[in-house]
C-alpha positions as CSV (number, residue, x, y, z in Angstrom):
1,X,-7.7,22.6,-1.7
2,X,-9.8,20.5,0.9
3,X,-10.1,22.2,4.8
4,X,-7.9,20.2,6.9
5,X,-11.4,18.6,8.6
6,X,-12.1,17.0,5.4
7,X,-8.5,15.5,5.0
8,X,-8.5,14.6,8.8
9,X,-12.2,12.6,8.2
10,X,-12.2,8.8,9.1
11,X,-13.2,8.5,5.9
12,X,-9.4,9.0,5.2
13,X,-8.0,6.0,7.4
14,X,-10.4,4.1,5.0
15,X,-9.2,5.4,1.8
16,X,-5.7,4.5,3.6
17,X,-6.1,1.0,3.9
18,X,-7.5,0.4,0.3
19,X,-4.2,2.0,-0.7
20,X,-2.6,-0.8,0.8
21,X,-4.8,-3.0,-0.5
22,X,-4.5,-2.1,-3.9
23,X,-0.8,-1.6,-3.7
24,X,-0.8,-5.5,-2.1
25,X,-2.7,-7.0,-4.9
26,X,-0.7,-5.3,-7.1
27,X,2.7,-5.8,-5.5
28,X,1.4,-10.1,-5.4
29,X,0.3,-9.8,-8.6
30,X,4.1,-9.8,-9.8
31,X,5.5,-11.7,-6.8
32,X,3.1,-15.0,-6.6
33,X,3.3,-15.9,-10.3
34,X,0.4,-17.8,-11.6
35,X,-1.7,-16.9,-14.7
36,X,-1.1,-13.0,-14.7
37,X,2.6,-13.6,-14.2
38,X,2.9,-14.4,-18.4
39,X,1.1,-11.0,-19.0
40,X,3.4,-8.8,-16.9
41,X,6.6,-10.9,-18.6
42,X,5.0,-10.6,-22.0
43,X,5.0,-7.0,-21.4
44,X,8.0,-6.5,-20.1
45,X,9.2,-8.2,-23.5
46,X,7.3,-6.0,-25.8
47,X,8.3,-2.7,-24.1
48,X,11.7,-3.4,-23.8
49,X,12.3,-4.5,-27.6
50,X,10.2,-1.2,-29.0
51,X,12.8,0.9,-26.5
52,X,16.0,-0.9,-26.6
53,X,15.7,-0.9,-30.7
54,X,15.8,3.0,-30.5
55,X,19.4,2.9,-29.3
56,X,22.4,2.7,-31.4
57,X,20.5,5.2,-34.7
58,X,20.6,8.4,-33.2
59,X,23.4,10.4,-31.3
60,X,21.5,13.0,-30.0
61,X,18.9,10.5,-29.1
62,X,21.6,8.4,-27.2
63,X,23.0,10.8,-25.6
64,X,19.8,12.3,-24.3
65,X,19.0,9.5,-22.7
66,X,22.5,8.9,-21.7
67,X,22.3,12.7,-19.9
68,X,19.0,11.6,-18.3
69,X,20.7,8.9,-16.8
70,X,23.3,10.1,-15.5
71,X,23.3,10.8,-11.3
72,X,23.2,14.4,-11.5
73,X,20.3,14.4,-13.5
74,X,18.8,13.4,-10.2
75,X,18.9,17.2,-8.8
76,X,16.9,18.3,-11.9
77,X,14.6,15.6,-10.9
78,X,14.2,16.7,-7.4
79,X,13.9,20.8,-8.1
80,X,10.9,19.7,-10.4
81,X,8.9,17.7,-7.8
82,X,9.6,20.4,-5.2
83,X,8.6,23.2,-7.8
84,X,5.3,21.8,-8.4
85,X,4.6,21.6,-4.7
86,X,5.9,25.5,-4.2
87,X,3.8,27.0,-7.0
88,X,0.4,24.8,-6.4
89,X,1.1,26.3,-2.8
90,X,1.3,30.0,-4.3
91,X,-1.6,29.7,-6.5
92,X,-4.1,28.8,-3.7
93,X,-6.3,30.9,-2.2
94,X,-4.7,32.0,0.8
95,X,-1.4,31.1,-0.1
96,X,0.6,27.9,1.4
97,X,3.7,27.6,-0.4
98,X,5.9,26.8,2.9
99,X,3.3,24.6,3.7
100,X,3.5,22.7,0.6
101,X,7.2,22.2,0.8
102,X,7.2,20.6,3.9
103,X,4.8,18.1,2.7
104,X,7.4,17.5,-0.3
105,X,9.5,17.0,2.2
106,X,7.6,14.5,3.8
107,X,6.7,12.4,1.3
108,X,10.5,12.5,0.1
109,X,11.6,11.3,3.1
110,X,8.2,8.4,3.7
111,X,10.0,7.4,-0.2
112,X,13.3,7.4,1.0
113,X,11.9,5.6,4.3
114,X,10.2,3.2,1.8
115,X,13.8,2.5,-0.3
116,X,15.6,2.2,3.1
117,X,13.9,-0.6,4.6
118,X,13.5,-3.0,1.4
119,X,17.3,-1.9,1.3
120,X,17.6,-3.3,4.8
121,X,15.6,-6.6,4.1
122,X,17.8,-7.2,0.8
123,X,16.3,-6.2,-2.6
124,X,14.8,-8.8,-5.3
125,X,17.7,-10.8,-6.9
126,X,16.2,-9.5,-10.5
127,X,18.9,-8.6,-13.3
128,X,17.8,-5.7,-15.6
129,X,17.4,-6.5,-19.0
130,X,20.7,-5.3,-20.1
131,X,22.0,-8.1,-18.2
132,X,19.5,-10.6,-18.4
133,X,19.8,-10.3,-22.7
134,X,23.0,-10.3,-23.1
135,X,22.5,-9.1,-27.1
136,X,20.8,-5.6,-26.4
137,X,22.1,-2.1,-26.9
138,X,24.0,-0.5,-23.7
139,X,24.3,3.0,-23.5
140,X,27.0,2.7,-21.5
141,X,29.1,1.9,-24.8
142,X,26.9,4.0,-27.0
143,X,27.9,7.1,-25.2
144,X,31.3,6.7,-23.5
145,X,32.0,10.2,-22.5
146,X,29.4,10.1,-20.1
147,X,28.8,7.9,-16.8
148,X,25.4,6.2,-17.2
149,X,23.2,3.6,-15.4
150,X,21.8,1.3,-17.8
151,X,21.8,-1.5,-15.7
152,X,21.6,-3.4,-12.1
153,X,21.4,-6.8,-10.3
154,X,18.6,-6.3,-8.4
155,X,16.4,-4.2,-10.0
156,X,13.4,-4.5,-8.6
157,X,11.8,-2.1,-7.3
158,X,13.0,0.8,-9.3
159,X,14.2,3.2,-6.7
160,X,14.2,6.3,-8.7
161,X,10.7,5.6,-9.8
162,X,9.6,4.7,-5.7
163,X,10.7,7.9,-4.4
164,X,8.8,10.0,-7.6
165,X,5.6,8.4,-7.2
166,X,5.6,7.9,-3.5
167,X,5.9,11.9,-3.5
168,X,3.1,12.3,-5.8
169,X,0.5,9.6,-4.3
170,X,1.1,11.4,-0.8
171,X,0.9,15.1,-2.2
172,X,-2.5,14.3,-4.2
173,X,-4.4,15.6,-1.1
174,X,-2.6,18.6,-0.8
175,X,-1.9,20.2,-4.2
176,X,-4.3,22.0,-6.4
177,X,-5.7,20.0,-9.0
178,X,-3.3,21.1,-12.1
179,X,-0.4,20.2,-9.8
180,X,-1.7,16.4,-8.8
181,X,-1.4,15.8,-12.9
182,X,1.1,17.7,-13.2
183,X,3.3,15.9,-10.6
184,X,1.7,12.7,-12.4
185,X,3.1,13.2,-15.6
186,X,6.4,14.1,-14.0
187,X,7.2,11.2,-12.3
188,X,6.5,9.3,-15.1
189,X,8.6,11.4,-17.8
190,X,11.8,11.0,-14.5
191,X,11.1,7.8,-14.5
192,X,11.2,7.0,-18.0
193,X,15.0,7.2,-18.3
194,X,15.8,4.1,-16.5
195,X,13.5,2.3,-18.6
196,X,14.8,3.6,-21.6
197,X,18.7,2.7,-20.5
198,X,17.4,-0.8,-19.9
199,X,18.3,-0.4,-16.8
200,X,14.6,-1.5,-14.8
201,X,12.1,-3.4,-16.5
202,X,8.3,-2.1,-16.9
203,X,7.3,-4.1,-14.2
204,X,10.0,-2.7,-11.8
205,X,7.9,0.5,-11.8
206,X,4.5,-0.9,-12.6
207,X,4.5,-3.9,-10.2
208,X,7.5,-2.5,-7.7
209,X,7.5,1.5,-7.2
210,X,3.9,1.8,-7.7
211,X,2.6,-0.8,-5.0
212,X,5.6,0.3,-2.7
213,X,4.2,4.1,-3.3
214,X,0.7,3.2,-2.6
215,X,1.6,0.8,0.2
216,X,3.7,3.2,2.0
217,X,1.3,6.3,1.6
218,X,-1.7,4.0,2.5
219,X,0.0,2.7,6.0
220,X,0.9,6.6,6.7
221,X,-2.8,7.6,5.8
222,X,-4.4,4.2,7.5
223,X,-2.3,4.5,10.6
224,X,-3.9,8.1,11.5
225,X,-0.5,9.5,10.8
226,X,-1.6,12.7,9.1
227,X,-3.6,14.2,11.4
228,X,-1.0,14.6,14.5
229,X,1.8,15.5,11.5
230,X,-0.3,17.9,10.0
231,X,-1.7,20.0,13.0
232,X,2.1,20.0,14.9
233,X,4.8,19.0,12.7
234,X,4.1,20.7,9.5
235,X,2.6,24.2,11.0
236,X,6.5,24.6,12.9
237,X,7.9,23.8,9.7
238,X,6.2,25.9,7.0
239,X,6.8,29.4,9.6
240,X,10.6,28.1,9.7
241,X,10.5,27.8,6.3
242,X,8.8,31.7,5.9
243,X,11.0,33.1,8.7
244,X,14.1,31.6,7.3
245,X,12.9,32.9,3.0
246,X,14.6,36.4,2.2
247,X,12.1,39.2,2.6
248,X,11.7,40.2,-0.9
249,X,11.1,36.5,-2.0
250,X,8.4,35.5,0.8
251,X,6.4,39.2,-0.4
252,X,6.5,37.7,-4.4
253,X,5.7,34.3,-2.8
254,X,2.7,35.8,-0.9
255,X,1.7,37.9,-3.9
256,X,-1.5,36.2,-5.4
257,X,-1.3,35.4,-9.3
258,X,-3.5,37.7,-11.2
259,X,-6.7,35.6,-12.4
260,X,-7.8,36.2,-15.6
261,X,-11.5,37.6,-15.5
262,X,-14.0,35.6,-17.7
């Protein structure tokens, strides 16, 4: 993992602000229309027939996607994320694991920050294509015995998708290379269930949670946020964190993985 000077480096603020940038283009890309507009609406077409024509075949299909949907499949979501951050903190060399969980806990809450305030300015009037095509395959009446989202008035961005890959564009600096992919690949497997319910487009995530993610992480990294968080905030954390971990847990915790000898 990189020494906190090379995180703290101006060159940081800069890598902040074309985070923003990126995430702006991006975000306008979407929002303005014009001649890319088609392509983003042509792929939300294609996408959505491929997924939406799986439905309605398969019970254990449906209802996998039906499970995935459903609210408390949100915990699994959230103990996955947070795992990642607590082993990639184990396995470095010395170990950081309290350290690493209060930077999932950070970029939870700059996600959740993220979602509040486009909450508080009023969301995109978008229907989800369940609603916006009348004729496709709901889950909700696929699998009746369970309570599933497979669709919303105002869709975009995806919120389930904001928070995953706001956490895993601000933990990239901090976790230990097999982690940042690992994370990656998370957030999109998590995320894929509302896509597959019908209840976000592709664009909600690819032109919404995305941008957001990298617009929110790249204010918090432009701004200089990091540096004043990092060297008071999370230090007072992570020993509350240890102090507060049973005994026997903070030793295996501490415990180096064995590495296997070339």
């Amino acid at each position: 993992m990189p020494a906190p000077a090379v995180l703290h480096h101006p060159r940081r603020r800069r890598q902040g602000w074309l985070m923003v940038l990126a995430g702006g283009l991006l975000l306008a890309s979407w929002l303005a229309g014009g001649p890319i507009r088609p392509l983003w609406d042509g792929l939300d077409g294609w996408f959505f027939s491929i997924t939406n024509a799986s439905l309605g075949l398969n019970r254990l299909w449906d209802g996998l996607w039906a499970i995935t949907n459903h609210r408390l499949f949100d915990l699994p979501a959230a103990l996955t994320m947070a795992a990642l951050f607590l082993f990639s903190g184990r396995s470095s060399s010395p170990p950081r694991w309290a350290t690493l969980l209060v930077h999932a806990l950070i970029g939870a809450l700059l996600g959740l920050l993220a979602q509040g305030l486009i909450h508080e300015w009023g969301t995109l009037s978008r229907l989800s294509p369940t609603l916006e095509l009348p004729d496709s395959q709901r889950l909700s009446e696929l699998t009746p015995w369970i309570r599933t989202k497979d669709a919303s008035r105002g869709s975009f961005p995806g919120d389930h998708g904001l928070i995953l890959f706001t956490l895993t564009l601000y933990g990239w600096r901090v976790l230990e290379p097999w982690a940042r992919w690992s994370a990656a690949a998370a957030a999109v497997l998590l995320t894929l269930p509302r896509l597959m319910s019908g209840a976000h487009w592709l664009t909600d995530i690819l032109c919404g949670s995305i941008p957001v993610g990298l617009l929110t992480v790249g204010l918090y990294v432009g701004l200089g946020l990091e540096k004043p968080i990092d060297g008071r905030l999370v230090p007072v954390l992570a020993d509350w964190i240890r102090a507060l971990t049973p005994a026997r847990l903070r030793r295996w915790l501490d415990r180096q993985p064995r590495r296997t000898a070339c």
